[in-house]
N, C-alpha and C positions, 0 to 999 in steps of 0.2 A: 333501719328507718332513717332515709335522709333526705327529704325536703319538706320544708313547712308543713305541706299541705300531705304528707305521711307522718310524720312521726309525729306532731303536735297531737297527730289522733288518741296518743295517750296521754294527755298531760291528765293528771290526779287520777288515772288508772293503777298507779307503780303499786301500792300494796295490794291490789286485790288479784294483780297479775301475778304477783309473786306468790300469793298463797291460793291461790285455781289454775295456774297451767299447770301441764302436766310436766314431767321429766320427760327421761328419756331410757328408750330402755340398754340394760348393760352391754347386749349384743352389739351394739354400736362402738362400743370401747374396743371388743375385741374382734372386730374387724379394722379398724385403724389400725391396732398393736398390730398385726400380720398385714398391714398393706404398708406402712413404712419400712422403708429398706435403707435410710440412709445409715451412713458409717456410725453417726451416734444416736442414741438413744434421743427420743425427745425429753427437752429440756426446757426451749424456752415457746411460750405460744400466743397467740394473738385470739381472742372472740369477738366478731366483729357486729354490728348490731346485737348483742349480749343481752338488751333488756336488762332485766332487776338480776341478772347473772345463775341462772337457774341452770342455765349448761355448764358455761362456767365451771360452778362449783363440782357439778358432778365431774366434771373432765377433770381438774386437779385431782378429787376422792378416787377417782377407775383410772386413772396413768399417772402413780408415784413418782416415774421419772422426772416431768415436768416442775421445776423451782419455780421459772417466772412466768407469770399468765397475766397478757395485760386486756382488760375487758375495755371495749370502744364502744359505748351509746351514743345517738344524737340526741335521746331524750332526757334533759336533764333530770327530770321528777325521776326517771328508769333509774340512771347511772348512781343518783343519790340511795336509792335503796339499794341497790347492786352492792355499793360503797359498806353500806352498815351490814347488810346482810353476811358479807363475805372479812367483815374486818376478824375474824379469826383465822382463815386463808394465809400463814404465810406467804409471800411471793407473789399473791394476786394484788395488783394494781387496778383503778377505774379512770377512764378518762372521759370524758365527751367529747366527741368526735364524730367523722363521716368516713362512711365505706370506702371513699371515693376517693379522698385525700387521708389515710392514714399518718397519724406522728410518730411513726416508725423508722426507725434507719434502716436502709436497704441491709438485706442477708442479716437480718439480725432474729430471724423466728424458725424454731425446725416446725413448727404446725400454725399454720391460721385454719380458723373455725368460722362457720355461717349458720348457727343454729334458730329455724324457721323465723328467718330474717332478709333471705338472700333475695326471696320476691321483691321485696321494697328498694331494692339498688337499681341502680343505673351500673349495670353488672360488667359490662364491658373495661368501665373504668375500675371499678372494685377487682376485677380478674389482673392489671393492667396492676394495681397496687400490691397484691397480693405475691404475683412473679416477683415485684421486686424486692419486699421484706423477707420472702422465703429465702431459706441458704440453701445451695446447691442438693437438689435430690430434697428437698422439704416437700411436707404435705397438705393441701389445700382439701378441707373435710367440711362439704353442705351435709347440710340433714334438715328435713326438714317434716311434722309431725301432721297427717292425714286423720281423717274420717274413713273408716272405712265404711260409708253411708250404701256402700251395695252390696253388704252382706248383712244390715241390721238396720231394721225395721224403725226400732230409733231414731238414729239418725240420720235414715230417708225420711222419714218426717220432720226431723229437726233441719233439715237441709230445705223440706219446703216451706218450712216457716221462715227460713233467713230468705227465700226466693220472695216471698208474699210480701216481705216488710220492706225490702231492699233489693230494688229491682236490677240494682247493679251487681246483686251476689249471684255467680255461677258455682255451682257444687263440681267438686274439681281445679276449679281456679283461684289464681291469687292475685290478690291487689300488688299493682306496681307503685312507682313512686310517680307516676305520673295522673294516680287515680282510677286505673282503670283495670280490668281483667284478664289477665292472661295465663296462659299453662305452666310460663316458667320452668323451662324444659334444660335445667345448668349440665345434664349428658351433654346433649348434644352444641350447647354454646362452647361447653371445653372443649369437646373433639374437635371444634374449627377452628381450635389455634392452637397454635406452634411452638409457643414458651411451656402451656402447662399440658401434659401429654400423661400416659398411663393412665386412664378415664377408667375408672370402674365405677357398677352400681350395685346395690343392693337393697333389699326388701326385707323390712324382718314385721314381725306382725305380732301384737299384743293386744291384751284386756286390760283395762283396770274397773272395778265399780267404785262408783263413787255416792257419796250421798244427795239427798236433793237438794241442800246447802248449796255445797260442792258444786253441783250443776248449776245452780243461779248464778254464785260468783264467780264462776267459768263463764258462761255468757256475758254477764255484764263487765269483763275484763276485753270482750273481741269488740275493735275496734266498728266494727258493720253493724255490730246490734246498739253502742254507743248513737249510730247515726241516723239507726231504723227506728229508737225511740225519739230522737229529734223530730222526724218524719212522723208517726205513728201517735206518739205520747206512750208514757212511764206506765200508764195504769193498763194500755191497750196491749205492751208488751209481757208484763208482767202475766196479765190474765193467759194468753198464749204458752209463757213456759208453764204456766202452773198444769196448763190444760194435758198440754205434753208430756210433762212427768206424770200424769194422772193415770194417760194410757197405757205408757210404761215403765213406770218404776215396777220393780218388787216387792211381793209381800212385807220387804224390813224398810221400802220407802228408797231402795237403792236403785240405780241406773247403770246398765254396761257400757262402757264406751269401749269400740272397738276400734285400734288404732292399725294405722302403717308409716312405719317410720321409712322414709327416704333416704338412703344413703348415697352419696355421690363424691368420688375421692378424683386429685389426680397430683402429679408431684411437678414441681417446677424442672424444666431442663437444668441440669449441670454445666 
């Protein structure tokens, strides 16, 4: 998240974000561990837009290797919960900062990370910082966490309700840092350059259920339902998700969300 008019979208979000997004799941771990190749092991790493550090942590917990992990928010109210949430974290650091201009010394990271954050850059330059903090043969790992609103009923409805309320929400698409909608397609922005090369992707696919709590604090933690109750009002949103867990929760009051995690690697030239 880096300009005003992005990342400020969370100010006094930071604890509800932390306690309603989702992780991610382990398969993610162990496709990085088999797609780095360089001579050492990862050790030290960068998460760049980090939020309240929810990847983060899990990256430290699923790759032991890694000592130092420095997390980079623009959003202050983010980076301050990131800070306390993770102050048991050996070796993880928070700083506030921008994708764009990293305070990194060149070839000083074997991993930067972009966990469903890499939408909101101006990615050319984030791609452009990234080559140069990575160390020869390092790995540069997007991920980033999907709906998969077309295979569940769910969340094709929950998709036309973010459409109804917020005319600028496309299902599929991500906000940029300029405001607006796009596919954010990081395959194929890496393959057309020259520094970071070995492009691979992957698809892994998950459930979690969650409670209807859970669901509300999940929505009101995304920054479009924030702007669709400015538009809308509190009571007018509110009545909508109730209406929608109504259709589909579960007998125990629970809801499926069905995920697809994005995986997108590639390594800096040597």
């Amino acid at each position: 998240m880096n300009n005003p008019m992005t990342w400020q979208l969370y100010d006094g979000c930071a604890v509800g974000y932390d306690a309603y997004r989702p992780k991610y799941p382990e398969d993610v771990f162990g496709i990085l561990s088999r797609y780095h190749v360089a001579p050492a092991p990862l050790r030290s790493a960068a998460d760049v837009g980090a939020g309240t550090g929810i990847f983060s942590r899990q990256l430290m917990e699923s790759v032991p290797s890694i000592e130092r992990l420095t997390c980079i928010e623009a959003n202050s109210d983010m980076a301050a919960i990131a800070k306390e949430r993770s102050a048991t974290f050996r070796g993880l650091d928070v700083l506030v900062g921008l994708a764009e201009s990293l305070s990194l010394p060149d070839r000083s990271c074997d991993l930067v990370t972009a966990a469903t954050s890499a939408h909101w850059f101006d990615r050319p330059l984030f791609y452009d910082e990234a080559a140069r903090v990575l160390k020869p043969s390092g790995t540069l790992l997007l991920v980033q966490n999907r709906h998969r609103y077309w295979e569940s009923a769910f969340l094709d409805d929950f998709a036309s309700f973010q459409e109804r309320h917020f005319p600028g929400f496309r299902r599929g698409h991500y906000w940029d840092l300029f405001g607006t909608d796009g596919k954010a397609d990081f395959e194929a922005e890496l393959r057309s350059r020259s520094d970071l090369v070995a492009v691979e992707r992957h698809k892994v696919e998950w459930c979690e259920t969650i409670t209807e709590n859970q669901f509300r604090g999940y929505c009101y933690s995304m920054s479009h339902i924030k702007m669709a109750i400015s538009q809308s009002g509190a009571a007018a949103i509110a009545q909508e998700i109730d209406a929608l867990l109504e259709r589909h929760q579960d007998g125990s009051g629970d809801v499926a969300v069905e995920w697809l995690t994005d995986v997108v690697l590639s390594r800096v030239t040597s």
